[in-house]
C-alpha positions in Angstrom: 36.2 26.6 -15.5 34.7 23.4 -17.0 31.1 22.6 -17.3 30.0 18.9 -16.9 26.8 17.7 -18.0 25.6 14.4 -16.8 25.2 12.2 -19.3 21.4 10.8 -20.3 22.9 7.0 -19.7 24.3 7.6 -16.8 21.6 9.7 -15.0 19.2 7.0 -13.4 15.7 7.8 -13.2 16.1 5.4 -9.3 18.9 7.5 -8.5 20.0 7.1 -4.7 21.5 9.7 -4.7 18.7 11.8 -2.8 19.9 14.3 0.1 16.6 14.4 1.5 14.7 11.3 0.3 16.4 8.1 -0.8 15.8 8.7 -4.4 16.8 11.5 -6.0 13.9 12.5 -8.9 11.1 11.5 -6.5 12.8 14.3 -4.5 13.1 17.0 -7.0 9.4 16.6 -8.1 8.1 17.0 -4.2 10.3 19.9 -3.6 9.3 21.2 -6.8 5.5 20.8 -5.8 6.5 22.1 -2.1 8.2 25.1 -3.0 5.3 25.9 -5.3 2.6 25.7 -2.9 4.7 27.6 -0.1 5.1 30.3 -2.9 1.1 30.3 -3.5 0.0 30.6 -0.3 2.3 31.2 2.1 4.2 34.1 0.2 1.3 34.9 -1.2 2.8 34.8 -5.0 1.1 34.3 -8.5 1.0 31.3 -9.4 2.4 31.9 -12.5 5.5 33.8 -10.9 5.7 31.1 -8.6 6.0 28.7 -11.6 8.5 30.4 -12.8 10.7 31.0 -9.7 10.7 27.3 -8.7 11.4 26.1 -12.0 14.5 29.1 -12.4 15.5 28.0 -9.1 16.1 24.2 -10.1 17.9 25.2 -13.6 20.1 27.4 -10.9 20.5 24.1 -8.8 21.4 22.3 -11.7 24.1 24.9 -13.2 25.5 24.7 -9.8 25.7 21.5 -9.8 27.4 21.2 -13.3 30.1 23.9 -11.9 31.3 22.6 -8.7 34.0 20.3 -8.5 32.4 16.9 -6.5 29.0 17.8 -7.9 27.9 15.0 -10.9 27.1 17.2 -13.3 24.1 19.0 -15.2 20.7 16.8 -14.6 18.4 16.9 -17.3 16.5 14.5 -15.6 16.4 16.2 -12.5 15.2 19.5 -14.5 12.1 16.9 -16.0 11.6 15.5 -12.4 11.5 19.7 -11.5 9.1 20.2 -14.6 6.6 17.3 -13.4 6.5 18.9 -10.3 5.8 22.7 -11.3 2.9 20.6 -13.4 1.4 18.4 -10.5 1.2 21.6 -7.9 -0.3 23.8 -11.0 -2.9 21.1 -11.3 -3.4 20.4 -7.9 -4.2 24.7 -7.1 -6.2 24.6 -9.9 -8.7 21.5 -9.3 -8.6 22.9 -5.4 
């Protein structure tokens, strides 16, 4: 089983290649700040093991991604767009 990684040249920060949204980092980073907020008060979570279970949940995505045949490989980007996220939603719990 080979591993592909996405190479930093190659991996557009205007990606169109979005499932959800037309550009793909802009939709990690508001799923990331999504999942994070449903985590805090919907499931009632820490925020801190919310954190942490969004971001495990996009390195998952992105080991998935870097497995599976058709996928384009390991993000890094994507996992920075992810990070940005987790950040903006920890920010935004704490000022409110």
């Amino acid at each position: 089983m080979n591993f592909k990684f996405l190479a930093w040249n190659q991996d557009e920060w205007f990606s169109t290649q979005g499932s959800i949204l037309k550009y793909d980092k802009l939709e990690h980073l508001l799923l990331s700040v999504i999942g994070v907020l449903i985590c805090v008060y919907l499931f009632k979570f820490e925020l801190l093991f919310s954190l942490a279970i969004i971001f495990l949940l996009g390195i998952a995505w992105e080991i998935k991604d870097g497995l599976i045949k058709n996928g384009q490989g390991f993000s890094r980007k994507d996992l920075i767009a992810d990070f940005v996220g987790i950040m903006l939603a920890y920010f935004l719990i704490i000022i409110f």
